[in-house]
mmCIF entry with sequence, helices, sheets and N, C-alpha, C, O atoms, coordinates in Angstrom:
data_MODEL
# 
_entry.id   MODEL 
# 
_entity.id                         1 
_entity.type                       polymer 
_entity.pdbx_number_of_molecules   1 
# 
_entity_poly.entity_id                      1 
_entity_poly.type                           'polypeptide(L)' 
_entity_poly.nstd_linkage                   no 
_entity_poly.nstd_monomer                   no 
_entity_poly.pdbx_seq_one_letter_code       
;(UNK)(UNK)(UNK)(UNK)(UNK)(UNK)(UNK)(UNK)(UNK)(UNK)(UNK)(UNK)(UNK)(UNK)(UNK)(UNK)
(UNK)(UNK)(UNK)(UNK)(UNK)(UNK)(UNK)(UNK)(UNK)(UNK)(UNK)(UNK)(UNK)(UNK)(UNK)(UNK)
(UNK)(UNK)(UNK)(UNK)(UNK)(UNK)(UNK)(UNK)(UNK)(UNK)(UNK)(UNK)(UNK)(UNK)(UNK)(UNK)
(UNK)(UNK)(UNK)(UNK)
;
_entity_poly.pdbx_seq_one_letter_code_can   XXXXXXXXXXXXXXXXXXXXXXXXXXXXXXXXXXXXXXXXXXXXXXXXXXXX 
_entity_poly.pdbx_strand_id                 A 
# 
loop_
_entity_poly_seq.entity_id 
_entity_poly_seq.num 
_entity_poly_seq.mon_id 
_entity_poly_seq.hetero 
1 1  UNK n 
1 2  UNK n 
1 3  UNK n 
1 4  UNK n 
1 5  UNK n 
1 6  UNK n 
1 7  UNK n 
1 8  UNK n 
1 9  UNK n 
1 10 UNK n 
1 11 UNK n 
1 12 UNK n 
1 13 UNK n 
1 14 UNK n 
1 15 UNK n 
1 16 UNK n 
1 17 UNK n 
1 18 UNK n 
1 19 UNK n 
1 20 UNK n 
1 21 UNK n 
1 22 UNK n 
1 23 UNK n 
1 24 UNK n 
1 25 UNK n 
1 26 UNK n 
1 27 UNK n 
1 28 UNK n 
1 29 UNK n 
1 30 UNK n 
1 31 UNK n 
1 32 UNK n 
1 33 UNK n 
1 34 UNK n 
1 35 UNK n 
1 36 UNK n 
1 37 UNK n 
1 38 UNK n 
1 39 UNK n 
1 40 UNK n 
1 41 UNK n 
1 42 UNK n 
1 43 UNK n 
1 44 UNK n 
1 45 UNK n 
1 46 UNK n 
1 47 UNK n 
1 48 UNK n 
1 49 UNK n 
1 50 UNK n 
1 51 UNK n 
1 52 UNK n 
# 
_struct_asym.id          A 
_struct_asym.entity_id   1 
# 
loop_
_struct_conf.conf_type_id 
_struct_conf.id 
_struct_conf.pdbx_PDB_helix_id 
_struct_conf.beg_label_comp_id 
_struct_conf.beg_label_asym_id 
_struct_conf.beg_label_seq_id 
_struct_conf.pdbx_beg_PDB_ins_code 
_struct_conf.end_label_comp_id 
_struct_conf.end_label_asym_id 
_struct_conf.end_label_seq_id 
_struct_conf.pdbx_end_PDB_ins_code 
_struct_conf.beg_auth_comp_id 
_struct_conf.beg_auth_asym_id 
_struct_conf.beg_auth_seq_id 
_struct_conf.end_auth_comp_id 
_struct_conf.end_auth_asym_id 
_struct_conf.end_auth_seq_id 
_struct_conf.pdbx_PDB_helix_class 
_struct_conf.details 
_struct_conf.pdbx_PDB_helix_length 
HELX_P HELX_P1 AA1 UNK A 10 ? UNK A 16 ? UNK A 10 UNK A 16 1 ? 7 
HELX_P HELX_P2 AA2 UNK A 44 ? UNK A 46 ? UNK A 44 UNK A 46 5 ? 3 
# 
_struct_conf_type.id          HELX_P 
_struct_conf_type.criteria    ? 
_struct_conf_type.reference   ? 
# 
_struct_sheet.id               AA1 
_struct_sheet.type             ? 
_struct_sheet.number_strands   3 
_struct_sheet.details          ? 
# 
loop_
_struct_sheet_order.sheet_id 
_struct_sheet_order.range_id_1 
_struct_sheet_order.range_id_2 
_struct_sheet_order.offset 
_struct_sheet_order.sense 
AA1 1 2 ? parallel      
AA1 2 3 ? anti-parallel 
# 
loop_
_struct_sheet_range.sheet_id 
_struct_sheet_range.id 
_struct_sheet_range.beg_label_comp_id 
_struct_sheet_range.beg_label_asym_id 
_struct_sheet_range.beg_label_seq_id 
_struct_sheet_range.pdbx_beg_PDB_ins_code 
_struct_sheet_range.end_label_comp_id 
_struct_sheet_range.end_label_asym_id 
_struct_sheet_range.end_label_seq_id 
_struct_sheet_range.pdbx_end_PDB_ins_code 
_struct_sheet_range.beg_auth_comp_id 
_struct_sheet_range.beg_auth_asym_id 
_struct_sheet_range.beg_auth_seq_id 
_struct_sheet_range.end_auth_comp_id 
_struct_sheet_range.end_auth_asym_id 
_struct_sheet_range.end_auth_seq_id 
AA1 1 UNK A 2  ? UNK A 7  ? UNK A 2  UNK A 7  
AA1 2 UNK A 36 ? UNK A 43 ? UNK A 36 UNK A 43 
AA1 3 UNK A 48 ? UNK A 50 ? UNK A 48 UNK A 50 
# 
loop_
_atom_site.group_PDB 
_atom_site.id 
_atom_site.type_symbol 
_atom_site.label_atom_id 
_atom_site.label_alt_id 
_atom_site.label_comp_id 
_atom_site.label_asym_id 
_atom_site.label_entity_id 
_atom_site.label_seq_id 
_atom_site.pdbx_PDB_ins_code 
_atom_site.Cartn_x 
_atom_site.Cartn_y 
_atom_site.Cartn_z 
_atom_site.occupancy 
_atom_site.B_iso_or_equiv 
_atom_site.pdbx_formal_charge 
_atom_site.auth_seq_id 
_atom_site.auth_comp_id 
_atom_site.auth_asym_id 
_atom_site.auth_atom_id 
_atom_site.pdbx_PDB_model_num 
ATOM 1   N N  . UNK A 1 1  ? 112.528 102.070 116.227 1.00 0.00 ? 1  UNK A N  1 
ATOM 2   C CA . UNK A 1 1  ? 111.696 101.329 115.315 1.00 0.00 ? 1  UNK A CA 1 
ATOM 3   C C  . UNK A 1 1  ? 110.249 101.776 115.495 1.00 0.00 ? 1  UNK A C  1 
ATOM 4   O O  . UNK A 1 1  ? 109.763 102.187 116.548 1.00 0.00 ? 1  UNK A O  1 
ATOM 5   N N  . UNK A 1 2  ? 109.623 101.639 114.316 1.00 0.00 ? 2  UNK A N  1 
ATOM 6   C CA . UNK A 1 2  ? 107.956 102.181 114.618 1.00 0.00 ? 2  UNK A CA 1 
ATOM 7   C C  . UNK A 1 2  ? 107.213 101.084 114.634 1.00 0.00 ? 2  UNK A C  1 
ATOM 8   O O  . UNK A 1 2  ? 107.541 100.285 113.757 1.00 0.00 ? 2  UNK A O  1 
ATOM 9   N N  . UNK A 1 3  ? 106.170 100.689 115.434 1.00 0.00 ? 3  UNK A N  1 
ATOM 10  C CA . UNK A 1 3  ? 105.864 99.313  115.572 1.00 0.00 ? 3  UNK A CA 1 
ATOM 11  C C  . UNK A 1 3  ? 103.866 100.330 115.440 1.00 0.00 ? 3  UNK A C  1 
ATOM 12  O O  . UNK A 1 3  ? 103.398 101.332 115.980 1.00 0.00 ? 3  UNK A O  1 
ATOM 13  N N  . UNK A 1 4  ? 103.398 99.426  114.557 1.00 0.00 ? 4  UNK A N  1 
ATOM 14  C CA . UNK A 1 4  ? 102.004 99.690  113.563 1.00 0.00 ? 4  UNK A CA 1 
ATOM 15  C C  . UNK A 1 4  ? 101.099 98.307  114.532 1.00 0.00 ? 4  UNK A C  1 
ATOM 16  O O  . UNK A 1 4  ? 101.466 97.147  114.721 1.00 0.00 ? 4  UNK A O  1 
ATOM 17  N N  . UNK A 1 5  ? 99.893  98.986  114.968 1.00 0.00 ? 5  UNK A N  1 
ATOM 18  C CA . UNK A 1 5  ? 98.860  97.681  115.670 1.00 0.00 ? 5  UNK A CA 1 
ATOM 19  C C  . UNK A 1 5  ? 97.494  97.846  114.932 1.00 0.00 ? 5  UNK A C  1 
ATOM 20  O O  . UNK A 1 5  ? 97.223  98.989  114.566 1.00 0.00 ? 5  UNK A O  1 
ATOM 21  N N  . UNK A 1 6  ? 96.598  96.849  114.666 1.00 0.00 ? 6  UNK A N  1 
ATOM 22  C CA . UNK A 1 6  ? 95.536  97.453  114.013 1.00 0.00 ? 6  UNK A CA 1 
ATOM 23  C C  . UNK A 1 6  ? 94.954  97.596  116.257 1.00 0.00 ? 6  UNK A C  1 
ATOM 24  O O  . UNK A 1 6  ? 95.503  97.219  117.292 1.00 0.00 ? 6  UNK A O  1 
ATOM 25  N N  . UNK A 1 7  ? 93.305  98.520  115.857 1.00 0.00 ? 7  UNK A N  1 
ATOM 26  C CA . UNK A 1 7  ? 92.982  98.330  116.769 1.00 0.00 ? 7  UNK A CA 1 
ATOM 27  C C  . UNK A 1 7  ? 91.477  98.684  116.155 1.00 0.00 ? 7  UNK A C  1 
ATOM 28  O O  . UNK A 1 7  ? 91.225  99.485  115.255 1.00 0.00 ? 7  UNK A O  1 
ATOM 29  N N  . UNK A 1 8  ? 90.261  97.586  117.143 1.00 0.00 ? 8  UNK A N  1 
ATOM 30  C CA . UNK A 1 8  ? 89.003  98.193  116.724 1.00 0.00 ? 8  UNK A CA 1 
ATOM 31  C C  . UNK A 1 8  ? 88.020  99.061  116.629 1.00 0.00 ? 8  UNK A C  1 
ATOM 32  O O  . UNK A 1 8  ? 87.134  98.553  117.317 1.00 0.00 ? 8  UNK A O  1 
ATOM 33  N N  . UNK A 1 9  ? 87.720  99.809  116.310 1.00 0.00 ? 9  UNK A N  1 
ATOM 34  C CA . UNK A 1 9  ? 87.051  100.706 116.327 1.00 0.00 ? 9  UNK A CA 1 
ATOM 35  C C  . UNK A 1 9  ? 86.050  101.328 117.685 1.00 0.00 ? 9  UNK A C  1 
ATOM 36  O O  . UNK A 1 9  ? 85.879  102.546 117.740 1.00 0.00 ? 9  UNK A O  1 
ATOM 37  N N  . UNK A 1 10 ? 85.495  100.537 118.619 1.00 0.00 ? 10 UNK A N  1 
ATOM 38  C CA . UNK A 1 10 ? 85.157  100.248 120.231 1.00 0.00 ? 10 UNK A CA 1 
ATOM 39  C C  . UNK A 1 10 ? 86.040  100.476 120.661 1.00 0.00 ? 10 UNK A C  1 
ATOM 40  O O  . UNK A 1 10 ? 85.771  101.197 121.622 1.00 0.00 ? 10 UNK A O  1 
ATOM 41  N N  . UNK A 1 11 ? 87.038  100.336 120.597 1.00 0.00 ? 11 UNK A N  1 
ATOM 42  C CA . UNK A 1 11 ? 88.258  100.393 121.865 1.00 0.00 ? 11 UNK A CA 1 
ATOM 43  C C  . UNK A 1 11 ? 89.273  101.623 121.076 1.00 0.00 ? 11 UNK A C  1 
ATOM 44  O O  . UNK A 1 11 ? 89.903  102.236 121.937 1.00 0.00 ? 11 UNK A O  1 
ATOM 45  N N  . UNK A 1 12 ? 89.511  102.016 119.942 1.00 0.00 ? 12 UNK A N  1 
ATOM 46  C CA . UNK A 1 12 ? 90.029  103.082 119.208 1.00 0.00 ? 12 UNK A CA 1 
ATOM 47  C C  . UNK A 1 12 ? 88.929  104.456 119.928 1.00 0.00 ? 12 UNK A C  1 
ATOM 48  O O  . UNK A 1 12 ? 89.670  105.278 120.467 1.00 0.00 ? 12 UNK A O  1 
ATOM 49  N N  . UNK A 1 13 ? 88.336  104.619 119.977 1.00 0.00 ? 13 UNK A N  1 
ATOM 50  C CA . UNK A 1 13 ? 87.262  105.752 120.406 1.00 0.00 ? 13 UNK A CA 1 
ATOM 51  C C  . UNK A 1 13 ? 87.856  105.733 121.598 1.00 0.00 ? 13 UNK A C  1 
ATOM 52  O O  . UNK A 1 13 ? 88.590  106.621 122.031 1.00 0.00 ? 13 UNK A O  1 
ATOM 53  N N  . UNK A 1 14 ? 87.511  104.580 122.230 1.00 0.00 ? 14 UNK A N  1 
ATOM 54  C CA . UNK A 1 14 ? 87.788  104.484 123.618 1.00 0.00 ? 14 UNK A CA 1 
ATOM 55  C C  . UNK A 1 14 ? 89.479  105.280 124.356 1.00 0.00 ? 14 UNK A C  1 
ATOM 56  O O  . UNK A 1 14 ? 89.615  105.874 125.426 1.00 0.00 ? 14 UNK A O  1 
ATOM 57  N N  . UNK A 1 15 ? 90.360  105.023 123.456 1.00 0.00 ? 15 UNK A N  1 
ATOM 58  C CA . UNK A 1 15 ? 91.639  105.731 123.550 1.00 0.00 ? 15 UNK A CA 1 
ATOM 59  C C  . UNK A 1 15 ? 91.805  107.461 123.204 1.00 0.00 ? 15 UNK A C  1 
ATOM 60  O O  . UNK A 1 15 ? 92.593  108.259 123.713 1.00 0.00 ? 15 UNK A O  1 
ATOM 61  N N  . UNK A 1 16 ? 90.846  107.671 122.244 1.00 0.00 ? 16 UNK A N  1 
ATOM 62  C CA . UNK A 1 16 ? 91.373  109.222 121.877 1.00 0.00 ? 16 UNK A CA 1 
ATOM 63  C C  . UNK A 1 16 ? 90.329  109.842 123.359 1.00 0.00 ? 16 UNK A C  1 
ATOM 64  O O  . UNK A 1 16 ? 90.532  110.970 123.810 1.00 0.00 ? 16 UNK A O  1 
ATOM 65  N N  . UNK A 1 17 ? 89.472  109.099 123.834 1.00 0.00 ? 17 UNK A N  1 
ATOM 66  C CA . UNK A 1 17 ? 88.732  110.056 124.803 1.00 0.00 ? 17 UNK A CA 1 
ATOM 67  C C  . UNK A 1 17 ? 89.400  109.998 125.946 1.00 0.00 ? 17 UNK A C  1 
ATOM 68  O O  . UNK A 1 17 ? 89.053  110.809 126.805 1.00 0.00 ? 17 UNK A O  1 
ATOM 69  N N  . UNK A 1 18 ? 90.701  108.893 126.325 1.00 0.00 ? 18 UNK A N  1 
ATOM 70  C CA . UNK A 1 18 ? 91.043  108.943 127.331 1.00 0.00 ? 18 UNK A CA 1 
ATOM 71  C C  . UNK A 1 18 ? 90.768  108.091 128.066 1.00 0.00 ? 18 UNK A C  1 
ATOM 72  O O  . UNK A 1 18 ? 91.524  107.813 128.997 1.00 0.00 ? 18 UNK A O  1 
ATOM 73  N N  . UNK A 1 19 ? 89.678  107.474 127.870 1.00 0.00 ? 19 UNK A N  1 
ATOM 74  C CA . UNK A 1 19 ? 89.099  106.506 128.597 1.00 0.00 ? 19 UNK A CA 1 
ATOM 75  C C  . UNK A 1 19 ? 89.628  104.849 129.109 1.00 0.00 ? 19 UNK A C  1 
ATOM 76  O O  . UNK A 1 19 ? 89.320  104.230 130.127 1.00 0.00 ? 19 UNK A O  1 
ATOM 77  N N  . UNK A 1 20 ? 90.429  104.498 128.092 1.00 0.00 ? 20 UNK A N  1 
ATOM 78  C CA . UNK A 1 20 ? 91.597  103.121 127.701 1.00 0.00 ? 20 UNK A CA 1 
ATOM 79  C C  . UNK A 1 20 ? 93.009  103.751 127.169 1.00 0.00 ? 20 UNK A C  1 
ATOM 80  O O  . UNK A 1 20 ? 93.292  104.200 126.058 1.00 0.00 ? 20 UNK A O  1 
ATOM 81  N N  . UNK A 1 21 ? 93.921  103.604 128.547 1.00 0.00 ? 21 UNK A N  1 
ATOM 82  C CA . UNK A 1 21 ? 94.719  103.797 128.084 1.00 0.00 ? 21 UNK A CA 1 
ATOM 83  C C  . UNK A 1 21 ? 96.344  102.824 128.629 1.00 0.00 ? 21 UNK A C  1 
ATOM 84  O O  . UNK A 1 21 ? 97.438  103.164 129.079 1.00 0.00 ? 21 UNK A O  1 
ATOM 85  N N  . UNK A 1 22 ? 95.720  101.588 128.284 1.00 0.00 ? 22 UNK A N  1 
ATOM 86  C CA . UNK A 1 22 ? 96.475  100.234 127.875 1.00 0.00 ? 22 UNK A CA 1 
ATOM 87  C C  . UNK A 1 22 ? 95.669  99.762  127.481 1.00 0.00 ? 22 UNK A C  1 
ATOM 88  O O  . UNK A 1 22 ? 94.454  99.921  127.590 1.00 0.00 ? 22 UNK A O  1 
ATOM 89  N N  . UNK A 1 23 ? 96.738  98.618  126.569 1.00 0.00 ? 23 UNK A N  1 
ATOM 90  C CA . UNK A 1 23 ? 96.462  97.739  125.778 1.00 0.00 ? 23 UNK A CA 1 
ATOM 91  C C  . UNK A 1 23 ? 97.237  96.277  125.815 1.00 0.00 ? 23 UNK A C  1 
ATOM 92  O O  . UNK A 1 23 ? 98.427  96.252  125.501 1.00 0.00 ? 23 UNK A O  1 
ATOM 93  N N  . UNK A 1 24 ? 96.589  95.113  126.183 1.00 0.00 ? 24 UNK A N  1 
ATOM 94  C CA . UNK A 1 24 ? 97.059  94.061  126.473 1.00 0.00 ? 24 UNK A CA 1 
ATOM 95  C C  . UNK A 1 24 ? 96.905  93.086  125.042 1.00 0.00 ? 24 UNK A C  1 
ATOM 96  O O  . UNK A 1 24 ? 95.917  93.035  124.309 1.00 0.00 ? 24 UNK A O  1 
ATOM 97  N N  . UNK A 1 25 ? 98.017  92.442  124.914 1.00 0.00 ? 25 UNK A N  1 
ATOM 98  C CA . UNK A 1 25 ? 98.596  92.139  123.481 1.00 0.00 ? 25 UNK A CA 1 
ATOM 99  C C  . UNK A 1 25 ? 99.679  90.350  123.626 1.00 0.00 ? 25 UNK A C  1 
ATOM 100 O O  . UNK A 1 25 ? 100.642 90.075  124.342 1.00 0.00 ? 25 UNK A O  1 
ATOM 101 N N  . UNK A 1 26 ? 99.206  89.826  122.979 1.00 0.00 ? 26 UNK A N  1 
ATOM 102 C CA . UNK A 1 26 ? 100.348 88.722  122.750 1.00 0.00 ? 26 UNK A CA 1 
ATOM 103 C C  . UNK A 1 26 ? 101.958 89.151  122.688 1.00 0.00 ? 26 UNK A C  1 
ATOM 104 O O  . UNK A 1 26 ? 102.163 90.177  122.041 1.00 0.00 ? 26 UNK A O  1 
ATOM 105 N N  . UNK A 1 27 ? 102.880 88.644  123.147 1.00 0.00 ? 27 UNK A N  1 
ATOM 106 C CA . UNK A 1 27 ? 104.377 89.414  122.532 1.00 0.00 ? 27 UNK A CA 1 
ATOM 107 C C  . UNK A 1 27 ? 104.827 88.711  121.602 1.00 0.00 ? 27 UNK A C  1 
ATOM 108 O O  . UNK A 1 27 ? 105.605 87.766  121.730 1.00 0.00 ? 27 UNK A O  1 
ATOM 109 N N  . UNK A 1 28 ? 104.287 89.199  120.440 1.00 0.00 ? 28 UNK A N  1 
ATOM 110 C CA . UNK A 1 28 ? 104.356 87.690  119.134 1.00 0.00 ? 28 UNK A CA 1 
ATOM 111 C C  . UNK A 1 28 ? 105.439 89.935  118.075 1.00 0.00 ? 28 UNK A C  1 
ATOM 112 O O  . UNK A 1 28 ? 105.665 90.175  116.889 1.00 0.00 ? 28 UNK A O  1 
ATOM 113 N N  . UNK A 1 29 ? 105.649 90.666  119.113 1.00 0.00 ? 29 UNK A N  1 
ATOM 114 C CA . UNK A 1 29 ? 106.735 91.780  118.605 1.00 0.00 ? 29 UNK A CA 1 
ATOM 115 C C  . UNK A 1 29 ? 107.733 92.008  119.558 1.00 0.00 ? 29 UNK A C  1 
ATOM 116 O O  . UNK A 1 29 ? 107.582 91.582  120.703 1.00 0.00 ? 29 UNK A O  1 
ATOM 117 N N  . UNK A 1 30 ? 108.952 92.763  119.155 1.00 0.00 ? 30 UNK A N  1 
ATOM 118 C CA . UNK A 1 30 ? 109.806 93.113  119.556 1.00 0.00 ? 30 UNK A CA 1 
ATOM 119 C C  . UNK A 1 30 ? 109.632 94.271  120.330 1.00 0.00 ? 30 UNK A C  1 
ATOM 120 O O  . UNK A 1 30 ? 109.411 95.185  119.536 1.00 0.00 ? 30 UNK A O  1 
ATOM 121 N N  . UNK A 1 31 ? 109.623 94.611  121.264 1.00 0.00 ? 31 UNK A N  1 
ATOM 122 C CA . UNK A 1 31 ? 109.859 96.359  121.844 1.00 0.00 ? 31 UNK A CA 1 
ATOM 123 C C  . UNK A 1 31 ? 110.521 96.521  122.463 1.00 0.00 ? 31 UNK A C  1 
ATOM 124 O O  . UNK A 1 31 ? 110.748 95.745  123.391 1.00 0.00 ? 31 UNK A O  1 
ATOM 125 N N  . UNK A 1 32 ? 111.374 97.967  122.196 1.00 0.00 ? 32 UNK A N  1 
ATOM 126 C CA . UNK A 1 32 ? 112.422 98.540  122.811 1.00 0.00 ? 32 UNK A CA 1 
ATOM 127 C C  . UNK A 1 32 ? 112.398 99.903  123.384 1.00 0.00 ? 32 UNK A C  1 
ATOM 128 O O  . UNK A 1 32 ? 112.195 100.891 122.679 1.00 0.00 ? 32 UNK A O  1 
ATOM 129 N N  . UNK A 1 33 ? 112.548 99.947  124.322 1.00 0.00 ? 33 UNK A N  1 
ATOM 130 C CA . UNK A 1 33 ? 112.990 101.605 124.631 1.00 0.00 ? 33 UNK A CA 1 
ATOM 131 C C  . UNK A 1 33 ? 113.271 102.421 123.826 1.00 0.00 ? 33 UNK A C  1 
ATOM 132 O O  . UNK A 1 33 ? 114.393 102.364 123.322 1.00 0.00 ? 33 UNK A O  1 
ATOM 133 N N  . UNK A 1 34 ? 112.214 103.607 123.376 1.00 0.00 ? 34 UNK A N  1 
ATOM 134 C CA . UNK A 1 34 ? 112.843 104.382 121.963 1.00 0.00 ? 34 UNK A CA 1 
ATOM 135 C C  . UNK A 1 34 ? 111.769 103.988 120.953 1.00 0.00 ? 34 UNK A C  1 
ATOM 136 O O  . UNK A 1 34 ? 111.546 104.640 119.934 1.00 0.00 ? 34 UNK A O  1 
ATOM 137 N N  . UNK A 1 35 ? 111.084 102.819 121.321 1.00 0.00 ? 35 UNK A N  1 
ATOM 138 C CA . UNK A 1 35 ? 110.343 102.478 119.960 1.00 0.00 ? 35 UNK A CA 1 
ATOM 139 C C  . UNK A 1 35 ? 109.158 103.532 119.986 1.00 0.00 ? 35 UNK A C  1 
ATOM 140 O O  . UNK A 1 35 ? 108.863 104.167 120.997 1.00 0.00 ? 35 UNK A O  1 
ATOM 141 N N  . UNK A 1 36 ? 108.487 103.654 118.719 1.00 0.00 ? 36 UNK A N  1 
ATOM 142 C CA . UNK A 1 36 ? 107.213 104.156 118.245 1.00 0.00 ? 36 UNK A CA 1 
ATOM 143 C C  . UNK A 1 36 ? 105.861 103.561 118.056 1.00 0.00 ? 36 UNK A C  1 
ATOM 144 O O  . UNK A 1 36 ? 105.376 103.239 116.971 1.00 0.00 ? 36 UNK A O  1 
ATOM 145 N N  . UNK A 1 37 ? 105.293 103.448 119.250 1.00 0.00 ? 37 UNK A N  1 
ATOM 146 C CA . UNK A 1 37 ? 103.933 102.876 118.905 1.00 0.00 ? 37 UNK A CA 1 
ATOM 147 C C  . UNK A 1 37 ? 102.988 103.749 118.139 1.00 0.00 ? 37 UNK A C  1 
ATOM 148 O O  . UNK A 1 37 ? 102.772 104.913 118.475 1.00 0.00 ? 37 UNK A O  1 
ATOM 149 N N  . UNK A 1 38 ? 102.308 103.053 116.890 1.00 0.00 ? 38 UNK A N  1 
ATOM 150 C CA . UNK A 1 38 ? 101.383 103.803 116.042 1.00 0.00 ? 38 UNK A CA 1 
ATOM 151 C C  . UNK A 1 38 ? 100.134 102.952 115.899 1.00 0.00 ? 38 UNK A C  1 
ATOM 152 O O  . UNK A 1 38 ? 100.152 101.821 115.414 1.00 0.00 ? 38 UNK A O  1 
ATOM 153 N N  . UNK A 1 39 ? 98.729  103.746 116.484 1.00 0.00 ? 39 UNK A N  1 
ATOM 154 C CA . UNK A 1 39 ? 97.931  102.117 116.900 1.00 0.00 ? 39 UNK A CA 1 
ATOM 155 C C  . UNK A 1 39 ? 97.028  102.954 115.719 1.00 0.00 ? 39 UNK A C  1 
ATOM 156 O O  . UNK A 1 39 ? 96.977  104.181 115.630 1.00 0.00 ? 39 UNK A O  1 
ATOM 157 N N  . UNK A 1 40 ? 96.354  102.014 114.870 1.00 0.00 ? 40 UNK A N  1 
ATOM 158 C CA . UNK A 1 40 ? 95.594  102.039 113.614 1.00 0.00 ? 40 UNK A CA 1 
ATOM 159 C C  . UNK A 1 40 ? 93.762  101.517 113.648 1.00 0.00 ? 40 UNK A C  1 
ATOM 160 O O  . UNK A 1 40 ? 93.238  100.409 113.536 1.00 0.00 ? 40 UNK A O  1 
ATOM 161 N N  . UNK A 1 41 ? 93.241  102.777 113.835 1.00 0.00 ? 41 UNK A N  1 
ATOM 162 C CA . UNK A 1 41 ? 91.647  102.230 113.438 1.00 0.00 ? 41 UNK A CA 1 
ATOM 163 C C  . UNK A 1 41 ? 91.466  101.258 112.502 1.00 0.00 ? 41 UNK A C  1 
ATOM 164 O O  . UNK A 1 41 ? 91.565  101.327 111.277 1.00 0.00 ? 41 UNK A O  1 
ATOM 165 N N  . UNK A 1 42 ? 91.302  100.720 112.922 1.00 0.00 ? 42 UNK A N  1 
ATOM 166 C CA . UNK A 1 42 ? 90.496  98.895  112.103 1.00 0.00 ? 42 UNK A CA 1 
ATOM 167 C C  . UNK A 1 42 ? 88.981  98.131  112.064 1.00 0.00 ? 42 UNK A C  1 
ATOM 168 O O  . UNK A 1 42 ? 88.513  97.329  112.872 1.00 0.00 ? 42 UNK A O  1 
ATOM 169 N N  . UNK A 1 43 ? 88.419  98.659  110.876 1.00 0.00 ? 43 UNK A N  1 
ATOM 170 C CA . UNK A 1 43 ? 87.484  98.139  111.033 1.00 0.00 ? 43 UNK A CA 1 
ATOM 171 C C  . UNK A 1 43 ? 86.972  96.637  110.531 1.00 0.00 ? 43 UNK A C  1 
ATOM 172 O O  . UNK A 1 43 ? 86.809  96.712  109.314 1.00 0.00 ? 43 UNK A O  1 
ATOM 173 N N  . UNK A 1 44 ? 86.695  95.461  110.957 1.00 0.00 ? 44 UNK A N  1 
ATOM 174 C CA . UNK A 1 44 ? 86.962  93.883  110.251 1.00 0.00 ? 44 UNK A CA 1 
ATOM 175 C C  . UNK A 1 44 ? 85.717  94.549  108.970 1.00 0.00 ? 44 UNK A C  1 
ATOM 176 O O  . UNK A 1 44 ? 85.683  94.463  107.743 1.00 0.00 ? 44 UNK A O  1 
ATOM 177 N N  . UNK A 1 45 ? 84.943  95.108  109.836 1.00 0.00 ? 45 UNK A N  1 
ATOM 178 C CA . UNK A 1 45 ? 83.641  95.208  108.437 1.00 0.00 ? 45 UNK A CA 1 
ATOM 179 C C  . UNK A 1 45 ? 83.806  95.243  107.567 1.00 0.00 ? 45 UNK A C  1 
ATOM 180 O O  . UNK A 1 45 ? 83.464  94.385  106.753 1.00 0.00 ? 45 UNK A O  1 
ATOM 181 N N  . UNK A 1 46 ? 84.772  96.859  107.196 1.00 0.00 ? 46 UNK A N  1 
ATOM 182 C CA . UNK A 1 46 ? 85.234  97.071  105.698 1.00 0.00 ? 46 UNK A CA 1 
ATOM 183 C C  . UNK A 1 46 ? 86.678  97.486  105.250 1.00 0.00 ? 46 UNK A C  1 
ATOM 184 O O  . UNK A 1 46 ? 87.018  98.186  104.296 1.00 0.00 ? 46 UNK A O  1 
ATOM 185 N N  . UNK A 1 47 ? 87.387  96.897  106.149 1.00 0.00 ? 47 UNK A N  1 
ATOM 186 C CA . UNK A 1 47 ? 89.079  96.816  106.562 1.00 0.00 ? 47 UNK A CA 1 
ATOM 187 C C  . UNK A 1 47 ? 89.905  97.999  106.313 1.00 0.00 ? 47 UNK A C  1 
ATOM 188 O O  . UNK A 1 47 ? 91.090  98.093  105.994 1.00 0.00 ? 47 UNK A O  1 
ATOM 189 N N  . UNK A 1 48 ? 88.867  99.012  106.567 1.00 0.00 ? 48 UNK A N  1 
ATOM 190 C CA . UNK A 1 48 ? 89.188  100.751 106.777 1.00 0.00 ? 48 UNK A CA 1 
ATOM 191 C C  . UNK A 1 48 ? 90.707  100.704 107.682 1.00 0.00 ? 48 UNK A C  1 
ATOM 192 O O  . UNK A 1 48 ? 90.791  99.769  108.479 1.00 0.00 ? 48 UNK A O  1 
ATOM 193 N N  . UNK A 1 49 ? 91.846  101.619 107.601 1.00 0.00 ? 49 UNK A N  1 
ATOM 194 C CA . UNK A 1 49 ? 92.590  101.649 108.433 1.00 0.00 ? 49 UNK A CA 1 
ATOM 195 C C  . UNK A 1 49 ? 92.438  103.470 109.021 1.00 0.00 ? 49 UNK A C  1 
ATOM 196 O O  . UNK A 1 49 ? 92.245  104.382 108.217 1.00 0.00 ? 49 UNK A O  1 
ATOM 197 N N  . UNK A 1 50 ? 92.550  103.658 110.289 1.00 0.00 ? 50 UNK A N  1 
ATOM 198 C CA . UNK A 1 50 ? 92.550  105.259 110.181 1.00 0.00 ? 50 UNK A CA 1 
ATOM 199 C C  . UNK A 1 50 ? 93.848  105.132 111.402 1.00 0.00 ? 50 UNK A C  1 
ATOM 200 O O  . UNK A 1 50 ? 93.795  104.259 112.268 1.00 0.00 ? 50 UNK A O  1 
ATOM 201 N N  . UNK A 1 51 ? 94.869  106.021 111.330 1.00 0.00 ? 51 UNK A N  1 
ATOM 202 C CA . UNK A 1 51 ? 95.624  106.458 111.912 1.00 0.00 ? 51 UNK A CA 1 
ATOM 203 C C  . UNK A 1 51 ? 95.690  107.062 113.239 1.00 0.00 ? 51 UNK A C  1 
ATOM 204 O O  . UNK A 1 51 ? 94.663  107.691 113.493 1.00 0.00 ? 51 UNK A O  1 
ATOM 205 N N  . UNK A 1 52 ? 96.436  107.072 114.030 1.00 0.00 ? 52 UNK A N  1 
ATOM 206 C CA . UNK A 1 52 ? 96.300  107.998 115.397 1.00 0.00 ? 52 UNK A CA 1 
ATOM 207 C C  . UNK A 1 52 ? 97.854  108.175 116.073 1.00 0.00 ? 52 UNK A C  1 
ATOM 208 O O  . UNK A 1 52 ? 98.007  108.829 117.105 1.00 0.00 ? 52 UNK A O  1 
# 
């Protein structure tokens, strides 16, 4: 299954440099062994989504 997170833009930077690499989250999802995490630039400002 592919499981989609928004994430903010501060802490999105923060992941492609390496710098954060967890993410602590409510378990309000399912995850399984096998699944696909796809975490999504989110900005609240102008509800931009960018991919990663």
């Amino acid at each position: 299954m592919k499981i989609e997170k928004k994430v903010w833009p501060r802490y999105f930077q923060k992941i492609l440099e390496g710098k954060k690499n967890f993410e602590l989250r409510l378990a309000n999802f399912a995850c399984r062994e096998g699944d696909i995490l796809v975490l999504r630039e989110w900005n609240p400002d102008n509800s931009v989504l960018e991919s990663f």
